[in-house]
C-alpha positions, 0 to 999 in steps of 0.5 A, spaced: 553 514 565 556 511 559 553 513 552 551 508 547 556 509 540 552 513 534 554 508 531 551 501 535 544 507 536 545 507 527 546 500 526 539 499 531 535 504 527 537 500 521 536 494 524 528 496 526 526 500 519 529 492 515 524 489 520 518 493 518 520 493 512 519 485 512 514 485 517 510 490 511 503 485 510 501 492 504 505 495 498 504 500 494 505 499 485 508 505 483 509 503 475 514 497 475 516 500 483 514 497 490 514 499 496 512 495 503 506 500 507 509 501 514 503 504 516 496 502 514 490 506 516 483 507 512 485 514 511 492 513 508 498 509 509 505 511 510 512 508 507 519 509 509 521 516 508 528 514 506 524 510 500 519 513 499 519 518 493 513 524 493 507 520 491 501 523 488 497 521 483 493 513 482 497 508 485 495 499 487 495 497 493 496 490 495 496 486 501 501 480 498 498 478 491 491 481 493 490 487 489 485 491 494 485 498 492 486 503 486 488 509 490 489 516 488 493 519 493 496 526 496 502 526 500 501 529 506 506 530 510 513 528 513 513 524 520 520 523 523 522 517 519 515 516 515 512 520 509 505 519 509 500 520 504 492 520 505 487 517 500 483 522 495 479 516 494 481 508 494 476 504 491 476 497 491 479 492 486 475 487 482 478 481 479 472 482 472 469 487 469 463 491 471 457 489 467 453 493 462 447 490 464 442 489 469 443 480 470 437 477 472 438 474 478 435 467 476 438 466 470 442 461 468 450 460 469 451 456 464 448 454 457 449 447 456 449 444 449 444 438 446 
């Protein structure tokens, strides 16, 4: 039985990484850097081990241009071409600041002028 060239088993192995990386609906923000979420669980997410960098600490969570989750992250441990971190804590993101106040329920939206 033949086997297959090591270098057509890389270029296969590469090909499948880039196709996880396009097909990557997360990101993890970093700073300025991205990088696309391999895998997504409600624990944690993993990223490409030859990409990702030893994350800890309070990363941003995207899923396209939606910023879902401010995440304080461990990472947790290498799986053969992913490194996995899990959540300390992933708190969803709003898009407006929490009130100080208690809002009556009936008040009005809009005040209009006379």
């Amino acid at each position: 039985m033949d086997s297959v060239p090591k270098e057509l088993l890389e270029g296969l192995h590469q090909a499948q990484k880039a196709k996880a990386r396009k097909q990557a609906r997360f990101r993890v923000a970093v700073g300025e850097a991205y990088y696309p979420v391999i895998e997504f669980t409600g624990s944690g997410f993993a990223l490409d081990i030859e990409d990702a960098p030893k994350l800890r600490g309070l990363v941003d969570l995207y899923a396209g241009p939606n910023h879902l989750y401010e995440c304080l992250i461990v990472a947790s441990e290498e799986d053969g071409a992913l490194m996995r971190y899990e959540f300390k804590r992933a708190t969803p993101a709003e898009d407006k600041a929490p009130l100080d106040y208690a809002r009556d329920p009936d008040a009005p939206v809009a005040l209009l002028p006379r």
